[in-house]
C-alpha positions in Angstrom: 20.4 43.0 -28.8 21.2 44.5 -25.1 20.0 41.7 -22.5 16.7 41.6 -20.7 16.4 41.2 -17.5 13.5 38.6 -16.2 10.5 40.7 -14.7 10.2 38.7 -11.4 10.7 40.4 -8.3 14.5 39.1 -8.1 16.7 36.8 -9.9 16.4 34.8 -6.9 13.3 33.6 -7.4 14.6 31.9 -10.6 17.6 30.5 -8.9 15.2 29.2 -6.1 13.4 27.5 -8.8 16.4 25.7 -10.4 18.0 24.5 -7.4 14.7 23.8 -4.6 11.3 23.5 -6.4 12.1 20.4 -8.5 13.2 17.0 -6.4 14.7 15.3 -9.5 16.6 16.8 -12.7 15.3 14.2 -14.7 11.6 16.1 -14.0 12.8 18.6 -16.7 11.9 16.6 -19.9 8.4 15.9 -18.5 7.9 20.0 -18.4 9.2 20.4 -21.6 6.9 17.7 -23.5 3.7 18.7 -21.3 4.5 22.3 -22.4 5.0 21.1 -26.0 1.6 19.0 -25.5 0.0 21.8 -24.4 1.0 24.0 -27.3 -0.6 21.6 -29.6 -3.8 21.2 -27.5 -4.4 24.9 -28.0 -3.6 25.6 -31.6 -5.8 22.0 -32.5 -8.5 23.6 -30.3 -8.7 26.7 -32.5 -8.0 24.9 -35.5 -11.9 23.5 -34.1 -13.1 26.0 -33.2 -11.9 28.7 -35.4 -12.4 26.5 -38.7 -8.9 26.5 -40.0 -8.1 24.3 -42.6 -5.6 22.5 -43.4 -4.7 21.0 -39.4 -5.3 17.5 -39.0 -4.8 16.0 -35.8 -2.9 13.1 -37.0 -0.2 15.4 -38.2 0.7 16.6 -34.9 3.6 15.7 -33.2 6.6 16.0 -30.9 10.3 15.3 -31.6 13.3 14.8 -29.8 16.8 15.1 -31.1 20.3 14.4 -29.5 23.3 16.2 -31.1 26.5 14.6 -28.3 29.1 16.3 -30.2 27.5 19.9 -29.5 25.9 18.2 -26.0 22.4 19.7 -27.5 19.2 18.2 -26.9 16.1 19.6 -28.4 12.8 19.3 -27.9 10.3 20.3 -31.0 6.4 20.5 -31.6 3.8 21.9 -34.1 2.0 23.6 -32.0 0.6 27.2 -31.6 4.4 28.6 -31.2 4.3 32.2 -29.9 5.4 35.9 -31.8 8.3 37.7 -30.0 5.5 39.6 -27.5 4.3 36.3 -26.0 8.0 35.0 -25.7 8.7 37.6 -23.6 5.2 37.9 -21.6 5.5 33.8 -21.4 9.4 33.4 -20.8 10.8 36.7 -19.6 7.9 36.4 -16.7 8.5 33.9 -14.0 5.1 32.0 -13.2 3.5 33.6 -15.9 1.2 30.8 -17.7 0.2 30.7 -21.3 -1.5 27.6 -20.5 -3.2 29.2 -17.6 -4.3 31.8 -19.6 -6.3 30.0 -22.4 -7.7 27.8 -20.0 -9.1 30.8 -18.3 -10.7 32.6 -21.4 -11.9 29.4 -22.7 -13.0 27.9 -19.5 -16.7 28.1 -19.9 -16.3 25.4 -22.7 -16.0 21.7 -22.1 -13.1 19.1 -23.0 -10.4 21.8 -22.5 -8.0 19.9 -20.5 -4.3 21.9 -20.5 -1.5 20.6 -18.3 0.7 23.6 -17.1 -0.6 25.9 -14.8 2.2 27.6 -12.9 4.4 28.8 -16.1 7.3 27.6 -13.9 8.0 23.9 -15.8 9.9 25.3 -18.6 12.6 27.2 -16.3 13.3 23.4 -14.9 15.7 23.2 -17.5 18.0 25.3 -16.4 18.4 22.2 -13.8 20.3 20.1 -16.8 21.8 23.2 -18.9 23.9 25.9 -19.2 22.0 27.6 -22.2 18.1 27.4 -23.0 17.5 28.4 -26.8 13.7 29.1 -28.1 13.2 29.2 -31.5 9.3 29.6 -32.1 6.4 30.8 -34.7 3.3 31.5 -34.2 0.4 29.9 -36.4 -0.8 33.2 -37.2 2.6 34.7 -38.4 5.2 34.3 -40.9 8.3 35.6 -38.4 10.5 33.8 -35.8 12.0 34.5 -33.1 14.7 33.4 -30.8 14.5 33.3 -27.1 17.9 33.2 -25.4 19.4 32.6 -22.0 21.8 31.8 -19.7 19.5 31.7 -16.6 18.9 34.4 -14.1 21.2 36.7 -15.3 18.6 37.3 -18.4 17.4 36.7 -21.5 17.4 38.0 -25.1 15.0 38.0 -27.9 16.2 38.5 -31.6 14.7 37.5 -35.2 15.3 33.7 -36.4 14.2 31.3 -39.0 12.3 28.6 -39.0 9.6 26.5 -41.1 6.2 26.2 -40.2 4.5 26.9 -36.7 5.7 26.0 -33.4 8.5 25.9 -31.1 12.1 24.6 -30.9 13.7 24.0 -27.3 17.4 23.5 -27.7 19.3 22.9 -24.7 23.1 23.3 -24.0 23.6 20.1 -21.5 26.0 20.7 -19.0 29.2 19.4 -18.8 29.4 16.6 -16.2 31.4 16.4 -12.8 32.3 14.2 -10.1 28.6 15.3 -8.5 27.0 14.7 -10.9 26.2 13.2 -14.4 24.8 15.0 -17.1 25.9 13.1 -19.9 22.8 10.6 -19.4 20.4 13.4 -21.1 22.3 12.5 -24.0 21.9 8.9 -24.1 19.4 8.3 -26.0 18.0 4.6 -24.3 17.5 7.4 -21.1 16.1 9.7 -22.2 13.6 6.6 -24.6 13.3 5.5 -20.6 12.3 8.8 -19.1 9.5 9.5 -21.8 8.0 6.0 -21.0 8.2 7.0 -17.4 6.7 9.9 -17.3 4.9 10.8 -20.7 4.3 7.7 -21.9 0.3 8.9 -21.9 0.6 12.0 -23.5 -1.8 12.1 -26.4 0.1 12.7 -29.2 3.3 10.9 -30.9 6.5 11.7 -28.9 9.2 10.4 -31.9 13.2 10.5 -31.3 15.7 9.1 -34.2 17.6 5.8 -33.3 20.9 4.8 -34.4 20.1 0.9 -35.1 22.4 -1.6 -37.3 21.7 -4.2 -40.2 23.6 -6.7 -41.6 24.5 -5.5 -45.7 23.0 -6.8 -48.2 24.8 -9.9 -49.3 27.1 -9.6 -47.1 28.1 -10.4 -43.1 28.9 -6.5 -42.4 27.0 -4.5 -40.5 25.9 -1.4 -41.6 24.4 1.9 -39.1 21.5 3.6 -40.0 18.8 6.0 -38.1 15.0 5.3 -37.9 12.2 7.7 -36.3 10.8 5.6 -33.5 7.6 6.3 -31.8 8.3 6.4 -27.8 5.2 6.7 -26.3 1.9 4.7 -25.8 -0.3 7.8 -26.1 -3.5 5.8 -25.3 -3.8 4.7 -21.8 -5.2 2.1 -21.0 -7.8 2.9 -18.1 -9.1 5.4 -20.3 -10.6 2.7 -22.7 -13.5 1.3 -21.8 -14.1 -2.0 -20.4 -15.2 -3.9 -23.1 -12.0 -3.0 -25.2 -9.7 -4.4 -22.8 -8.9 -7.9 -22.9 -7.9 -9.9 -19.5 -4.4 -10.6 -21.3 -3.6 -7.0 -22.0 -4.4 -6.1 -18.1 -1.8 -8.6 -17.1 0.6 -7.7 -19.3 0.2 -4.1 -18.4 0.4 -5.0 -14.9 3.3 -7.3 -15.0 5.3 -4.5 -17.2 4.6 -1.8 -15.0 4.5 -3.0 -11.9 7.3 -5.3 -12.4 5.4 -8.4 -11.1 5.8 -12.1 -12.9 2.5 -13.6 -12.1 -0.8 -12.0 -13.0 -3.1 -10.1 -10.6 -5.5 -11.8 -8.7 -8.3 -9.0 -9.8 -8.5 -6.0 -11.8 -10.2 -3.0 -10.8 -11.1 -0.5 -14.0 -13.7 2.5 -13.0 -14.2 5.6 -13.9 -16.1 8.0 -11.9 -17.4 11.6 -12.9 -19.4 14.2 -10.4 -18.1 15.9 -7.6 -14.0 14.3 -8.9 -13.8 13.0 -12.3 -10.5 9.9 -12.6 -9.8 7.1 -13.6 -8.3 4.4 -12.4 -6.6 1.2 -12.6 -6.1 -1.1 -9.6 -4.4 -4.9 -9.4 -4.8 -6.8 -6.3 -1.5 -8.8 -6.3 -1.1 -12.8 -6.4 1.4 -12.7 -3.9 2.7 -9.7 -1.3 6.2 -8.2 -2.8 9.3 -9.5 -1.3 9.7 -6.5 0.9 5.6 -6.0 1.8 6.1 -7.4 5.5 9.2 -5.0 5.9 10.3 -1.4 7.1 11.3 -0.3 3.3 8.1 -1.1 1.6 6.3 1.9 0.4 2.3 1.9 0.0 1.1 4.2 -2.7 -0.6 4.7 -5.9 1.3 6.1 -9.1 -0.2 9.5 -9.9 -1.3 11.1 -13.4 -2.5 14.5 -13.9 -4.1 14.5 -17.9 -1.6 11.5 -18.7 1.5 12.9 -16.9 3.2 11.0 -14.1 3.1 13.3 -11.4 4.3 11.1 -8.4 5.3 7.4 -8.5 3.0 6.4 -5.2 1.1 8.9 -4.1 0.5 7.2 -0.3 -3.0 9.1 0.9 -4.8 7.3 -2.1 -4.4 3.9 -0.1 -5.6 3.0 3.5 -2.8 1.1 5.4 -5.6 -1.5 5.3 -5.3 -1.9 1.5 -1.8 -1.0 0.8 -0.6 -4.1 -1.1 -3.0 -2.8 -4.0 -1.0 -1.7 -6.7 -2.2 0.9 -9.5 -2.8 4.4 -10.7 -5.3 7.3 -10.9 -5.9 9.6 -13.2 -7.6 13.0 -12.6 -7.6 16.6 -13.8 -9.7 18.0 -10.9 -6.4 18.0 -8.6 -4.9 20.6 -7.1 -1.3 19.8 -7.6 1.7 22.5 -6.0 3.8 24.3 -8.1 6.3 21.4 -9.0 3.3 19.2 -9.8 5.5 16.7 -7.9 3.2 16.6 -4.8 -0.2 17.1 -4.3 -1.6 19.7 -2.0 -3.8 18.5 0.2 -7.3 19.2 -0.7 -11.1 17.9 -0.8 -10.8 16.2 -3.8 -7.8 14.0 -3.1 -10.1 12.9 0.2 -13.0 12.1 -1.9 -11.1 10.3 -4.4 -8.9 8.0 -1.6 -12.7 7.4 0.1 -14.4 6.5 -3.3 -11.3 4.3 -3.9 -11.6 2.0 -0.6 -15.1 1.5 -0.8 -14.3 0.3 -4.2 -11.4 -2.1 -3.3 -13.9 -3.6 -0.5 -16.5 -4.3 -2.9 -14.3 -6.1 -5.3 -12.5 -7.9 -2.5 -15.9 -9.0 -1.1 -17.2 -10.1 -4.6 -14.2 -12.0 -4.5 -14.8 -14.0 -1.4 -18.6 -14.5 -2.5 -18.1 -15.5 -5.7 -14.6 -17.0 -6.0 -14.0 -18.1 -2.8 -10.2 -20.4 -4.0 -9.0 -17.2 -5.2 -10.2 -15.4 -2.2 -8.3 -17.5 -0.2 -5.5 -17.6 -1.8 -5.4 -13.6 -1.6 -6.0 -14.2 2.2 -3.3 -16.8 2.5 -0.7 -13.6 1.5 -2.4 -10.4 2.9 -5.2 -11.3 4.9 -2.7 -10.4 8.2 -2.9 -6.5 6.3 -6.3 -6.8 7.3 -6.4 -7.6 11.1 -3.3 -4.9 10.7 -5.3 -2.7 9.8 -8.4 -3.2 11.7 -6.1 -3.5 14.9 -4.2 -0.4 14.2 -7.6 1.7 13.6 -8.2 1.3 17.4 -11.8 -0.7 15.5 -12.7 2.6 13.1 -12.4 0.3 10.3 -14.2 -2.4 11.9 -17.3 -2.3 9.2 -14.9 -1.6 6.5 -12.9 -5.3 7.3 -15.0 -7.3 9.7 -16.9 -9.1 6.4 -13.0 -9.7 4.9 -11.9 -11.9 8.1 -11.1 -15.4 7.5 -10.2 -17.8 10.5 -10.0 -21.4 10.9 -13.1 -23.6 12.7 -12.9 -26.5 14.6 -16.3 -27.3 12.7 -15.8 -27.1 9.4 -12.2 -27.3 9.2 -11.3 -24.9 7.1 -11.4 -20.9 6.6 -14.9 -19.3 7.3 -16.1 -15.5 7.8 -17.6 -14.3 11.2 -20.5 -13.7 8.9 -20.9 -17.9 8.1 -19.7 -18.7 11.7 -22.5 -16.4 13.1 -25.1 -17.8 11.0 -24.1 -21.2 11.9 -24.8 -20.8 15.5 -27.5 -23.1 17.2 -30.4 -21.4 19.4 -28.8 -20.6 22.7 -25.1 -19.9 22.0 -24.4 -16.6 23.3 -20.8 -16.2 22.5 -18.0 -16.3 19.3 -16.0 -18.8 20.9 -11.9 -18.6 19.9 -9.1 -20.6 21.1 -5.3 -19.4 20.5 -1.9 -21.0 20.0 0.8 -21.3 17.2 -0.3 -24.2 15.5 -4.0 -25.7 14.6 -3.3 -28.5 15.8 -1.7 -27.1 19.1 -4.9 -25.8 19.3 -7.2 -28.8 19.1 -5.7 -30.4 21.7 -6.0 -27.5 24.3 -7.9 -28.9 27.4 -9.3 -25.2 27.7 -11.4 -26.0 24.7 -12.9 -29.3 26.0 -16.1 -27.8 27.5 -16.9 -25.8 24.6 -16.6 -28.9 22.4 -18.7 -31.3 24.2 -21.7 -28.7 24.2 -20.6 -28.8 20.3 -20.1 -25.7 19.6 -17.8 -24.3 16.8 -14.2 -22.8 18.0 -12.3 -20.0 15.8 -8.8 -21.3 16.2 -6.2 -18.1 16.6 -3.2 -18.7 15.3 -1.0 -15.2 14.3 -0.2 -12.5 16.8 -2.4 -10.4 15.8 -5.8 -12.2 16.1 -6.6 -11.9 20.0 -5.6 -8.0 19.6 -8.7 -7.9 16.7 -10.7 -8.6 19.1 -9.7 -6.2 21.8 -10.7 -3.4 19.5 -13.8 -5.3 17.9 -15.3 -6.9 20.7 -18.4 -7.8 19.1 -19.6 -8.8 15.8 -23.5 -8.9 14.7 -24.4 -8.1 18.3 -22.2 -11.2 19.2 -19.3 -11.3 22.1 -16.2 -13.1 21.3 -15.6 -15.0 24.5 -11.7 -16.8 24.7 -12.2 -20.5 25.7 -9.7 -19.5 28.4 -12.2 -17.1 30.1 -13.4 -17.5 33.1 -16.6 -17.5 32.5 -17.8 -19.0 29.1 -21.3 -19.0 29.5 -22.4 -22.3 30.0 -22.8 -23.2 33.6 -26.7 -23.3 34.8 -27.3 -21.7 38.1 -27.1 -25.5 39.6 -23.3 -26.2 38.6 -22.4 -23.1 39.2 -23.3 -23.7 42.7 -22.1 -27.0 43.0 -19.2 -25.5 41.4 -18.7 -22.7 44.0 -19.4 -25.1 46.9 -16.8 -27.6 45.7 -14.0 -24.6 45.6 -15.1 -23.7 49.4 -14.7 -27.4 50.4 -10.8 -27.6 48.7 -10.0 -24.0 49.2 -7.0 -24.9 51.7 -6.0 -27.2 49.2 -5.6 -24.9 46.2 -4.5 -22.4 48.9 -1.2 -24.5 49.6 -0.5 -25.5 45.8 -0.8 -22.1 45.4 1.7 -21.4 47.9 4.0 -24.1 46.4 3.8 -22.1 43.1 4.6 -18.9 44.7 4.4 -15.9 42.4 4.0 -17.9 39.2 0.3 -18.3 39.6 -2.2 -15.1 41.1 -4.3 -18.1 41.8 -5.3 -22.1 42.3 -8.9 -22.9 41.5 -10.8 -26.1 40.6 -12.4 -25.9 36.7 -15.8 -26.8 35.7 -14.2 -26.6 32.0 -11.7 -29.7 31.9 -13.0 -33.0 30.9 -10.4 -35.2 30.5 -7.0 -33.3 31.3 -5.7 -33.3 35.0 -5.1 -29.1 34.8 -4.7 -26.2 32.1 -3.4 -22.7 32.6 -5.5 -19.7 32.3 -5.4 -16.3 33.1 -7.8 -13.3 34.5 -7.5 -9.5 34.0 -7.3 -7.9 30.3 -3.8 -9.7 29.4 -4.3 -13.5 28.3 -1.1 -15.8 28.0 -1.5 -15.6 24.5 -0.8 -11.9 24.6 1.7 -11.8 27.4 3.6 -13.9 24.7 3.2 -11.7 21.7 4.4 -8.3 23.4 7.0 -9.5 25.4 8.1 -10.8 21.9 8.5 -7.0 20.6 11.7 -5.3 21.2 11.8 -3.2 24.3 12.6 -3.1 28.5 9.1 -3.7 29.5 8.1 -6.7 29.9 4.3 -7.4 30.8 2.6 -10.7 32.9 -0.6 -11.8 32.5 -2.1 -13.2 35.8 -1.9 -16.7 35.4 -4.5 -19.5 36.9 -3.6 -22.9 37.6 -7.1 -24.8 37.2 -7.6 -28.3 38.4 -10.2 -30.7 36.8 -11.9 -32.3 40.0 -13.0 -35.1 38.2 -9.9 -36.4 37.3 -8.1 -39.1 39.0 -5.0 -37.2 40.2 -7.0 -34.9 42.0 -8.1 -37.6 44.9 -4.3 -38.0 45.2 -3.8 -34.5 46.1 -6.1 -34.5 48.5 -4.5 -37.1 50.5 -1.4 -35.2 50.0 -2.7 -32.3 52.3 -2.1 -31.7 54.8 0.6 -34.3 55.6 2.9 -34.7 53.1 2.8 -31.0 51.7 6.9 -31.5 50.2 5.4 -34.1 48.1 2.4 -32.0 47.4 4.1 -29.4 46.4 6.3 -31.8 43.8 3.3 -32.2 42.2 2.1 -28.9 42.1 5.4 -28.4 40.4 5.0 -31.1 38.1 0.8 -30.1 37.5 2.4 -26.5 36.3 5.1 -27.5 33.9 2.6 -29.9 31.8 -0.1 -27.0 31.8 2.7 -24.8 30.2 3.9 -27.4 27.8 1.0 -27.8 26.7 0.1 -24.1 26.2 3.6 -24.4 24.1 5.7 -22.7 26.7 8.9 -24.5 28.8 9.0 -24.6 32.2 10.9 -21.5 33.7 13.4 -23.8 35.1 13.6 -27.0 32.8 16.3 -28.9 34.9 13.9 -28.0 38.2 11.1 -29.9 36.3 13.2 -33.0 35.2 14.0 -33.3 39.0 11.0 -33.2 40.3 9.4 -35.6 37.9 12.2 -37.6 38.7 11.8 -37.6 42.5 8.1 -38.5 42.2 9.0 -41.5 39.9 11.4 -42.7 42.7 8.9 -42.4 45.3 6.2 -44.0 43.3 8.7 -47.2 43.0 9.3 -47.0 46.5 
């Protein structure tokens, strides 16, 4: 029979889609079993709704056969098969859609749910061989026919034989190269992987023939023999309901397919019909992966369209916020481009992402209300994701995570939400007080914090890099300000000590004024402290960088480096400070020594060195001698 050529526009456009619409050869076996699943969807359909007798669903089916000495591999249903016309409207048109079609005449009528839609899967396995053979019969006729072809050059169509309805794919596998390797769509344990990969879900049997050995009866030698194996699960499990999954099987499933050793901390089954109808299956993790903190991780959700895997993470399901949550969706409603490899950007992927956080914040707040060990123990791993991802929103998800926050008090010593530190608050506090160093118990011994302790008021103690900066973009919480204990104005001076305050600074100004001067550009400023109670002096700073910050971006790779404006305050109630002020003005070399010496221990204690270490030891040094003398 003379050869046809392909009624496209140009041979091109079947070239183009061997070599650039699919990302991965290995796609070309999904195609070919959803095409195969579809074929059987449509003739059990009719057999429903045309009465025939004699179809049962359990005897549907789809086999796979390796022959290596011929390099053929073959992929075989029961389905509808086609007569020679719809072999060459379906095959010998490029992006012509059988699938597409019945979906279109039967689309009025419910639970129709067809895979293909582009009539451009089957031609991906031209990707993997030299020769496509397509033996098929329709369930309404007693011929066969053969479709044949070598790719874009085109195709012939010519009687054949073959029992019962349905269609045969036989492909000629290429002969491998240095490039690349065909040889592993031969291998059975592959292509056994690649079913469970992608079409693990479809919904009926895919079966393959095994070679597997046994010992001989009465005897220690082996013998070889084949056995039918069933490859695929065929019943997912987020498409059972609730009640018919046990907690065991969830683990399992999500330690097998997400490759995890300890069980998931939660489980989050829905599914939703309306506006987009999926389901899905979410696991919040035990632990963050060994690469969850690095460049290389990859957020993302695996992606099924009717049971298929269409990508392996599908990123704009997850908000950076919750991207250590691991899991799947499956829908039917989306719009998927013609490789069904990615997903074309539409409404319903938007609505399903936005249905999906709210979801994962409900669970994770049930969590921390109702088991609050576990909760922590999820924060202890991925509760810095969280001020991330608050931080990084500029605040936008500030009512999304603000209920999620954990911090330490100085109150209750442990965790505790904004939510229970608010709500703790005695009549009159008008700030969220914080404090922030690398350690908690750094932190409990800042002399910043004294004042704020003595009216006995709770402290949030700041210890990541991260924390200040939440508070940057979330400045207030429940119509409270967060207030640093380092600011310089923390609320709780009456009008009286302010004054007394102000009156006292007047009185040393020349003092500070020549410390200051001893200091030179390390401090913007010397000023006496209403907040120290029993240390001699802390650092502080003004303007919108702190110390704690200055620390944390000069820490980050770069040139530019950034200085916060640093204050040297002095506690006029401590017993140094009478000593200064016989210092001045007569002995300002020995003044400044100990302005020296007052700077290093307010840096050491804010867990910073000295600039010049060997400077310092002098100087303590020379004011030891002197003290002798």
């Amino acid at each position: 029979m003379a050869n046809k050529q392909f009624k496209a526009e140009s041979k091109r456009l079947l070239d183009l889609m061997i070599h650039s619409i699919y990302t991965h050869k290995e796609i070309f076996l999904r195609e070919l079993i959803s095409n195969a699943s579809d074929a059987i969807d449509k003739l059990y359909y009719r057999a429903l709704s045309e009465n025939i007798t004699g179809l049962s669903r359990d005897d549907f089916a789809i086999h796979l056969s390796i022959d290596k000495e011929n390099r053929t591999f073959t992929v075989s249903d029961n389905g509808c098969g086609m007569t020679k016309e719809e072999l060459e409207t379906n095959l010998g048109t490029i992006a012509k859609s059988g699938s597409l079609s019945f979906k279109k005449e039967n689309e009025a009528k419910e639970d129709i749910d067809i895979i293909g839609q582009f009539g451009v899967g089957f031609y991906a396995a031209f990707m993997v061989a030299d020769e496509v053979r397509v033996i098929s019969r329709s369930y309404q006729s007693d011929e066969a026919w053969c479709w044949y072809s070598k790719g874009p050059e085109g195709y012939t169509v010519t009687p054949a034989q073959k029992e019962g309805h349905g269609t045969d794919i036989i492909l000629t596998i290429k002969k491998s190269s240095d490039e690349e390797d065909y040889d592993e769509f031969l291998d059975p344990y592959r292509i056994e992987g690649l079913v469970k990969k992608y079409s693990d879900y479809i919904r009926y049997p895919i079966r393959m023939e095994k070679e597997k050995s046994r010992k001989k009866e009465g005897s220690e030698e082996y013998e070889t023999y084949t056995e039918e194996e069933t490859l695929n699960s065929m019943v997912p499990i987020w498409k059972k309901n609730k009640n018919e999954v046990t907690h065991e099987e969830y683990c399992r499933f999500y330690r097998e397919k997400f490759f995890d050793y300890n069980d998931p901390l939660r489980v989050i089954h829905s599914a939703t019909e309306g506006a987009s109808t999926y389901h899905a299956l979410l696991f919040i993790p035990e632990k963050p992966a060994f690469d969850y903190y690095s460049r290389d991780f990859e957020k993302g959700l695996q992606l099924y369209a009717s049971g298929v895997l269409i990508m392996e993470k599908c990123p704009d399901l997850l908000p950076d916020c919750f991207s250590f949550v691991r899991g799947l969706v499956d829908s039917q409603d989306l719009s998927l481009n013609i490789s069904r490899e990615m997903l074309q950007h539409d409404r319903q992927l938007k609505l399903i992402a936005s249905r999906l956080e709210k979801k994962i914040k409900s669970e994770l707040l049930s969590m921390l209300q109702h088991d609050r060990e576990k909760y922590e123990a999820f924060w202890n791993g991925f509760g810095r994701q969280l001020k991330y991802g608050l931080y990084s929103s500029f605040g936008a998800n500030s009512e999304l995570l603000s209920d999620l926050l954990l911090f330490y008090s100085s109150n209750e010593k442990k965790l505790t939400t904004l939510d229970e530190y608010v709500g703790r608050m005695p009549e009159g506090q008008k700030y969220i007080y914080y404090a922030c160093g690398d350690s908690l118990e750094r932190i409990d011994q800042l002399p910043q914090a004294e004042l704020v302790k003595d009216k006995g008021y709770e402290i949030l103690y700041f210890t990541e890099d991260v924390d200040e900066f939440v508070t940057k973009v979330m400045p207030v919480y429940k119509e409270k300000e967060f207030r640093s204990v380092s600011s310089p104005d923390l609320g709780l001076d009456t009008e009286e000590e302010k004054e007394e305050a102000k009156k006292q600074q007047e009185e040393n100004k020349d003092l500070c004024q020549a410390i200051q001067e001893a200091l030179g550009e390390r401090v913007s400023e010397v000023r006496l402290s209403s907040r120290l109670k029993n240390a001699a002096c802390c650092l502080t700073a003004k303007g919108q960088i702190s110390l704690e910050m200055e620390r944390v971006l000069n820490a980050m790779p770069g040139e530019q480096k950034v200085k916060a404006e640093r204050v040297l305050e002095l506690n006029p109630d401590h017993e140094i400070f009478p000593i200064l002020q016989k210092l001045y003005p007569d002995q300002k070399e020995t003044l400044a020594d100990y302005a020296q010496l007052l700077y290093g221990q307010a840096l050491i204690r804010e867990g910073m060195l000295p600039e010049d270490p060997a400077a310092f030891a002098t100087v303590m040094c020379r004011l030891m001698e002197k003290k002798e003398k």
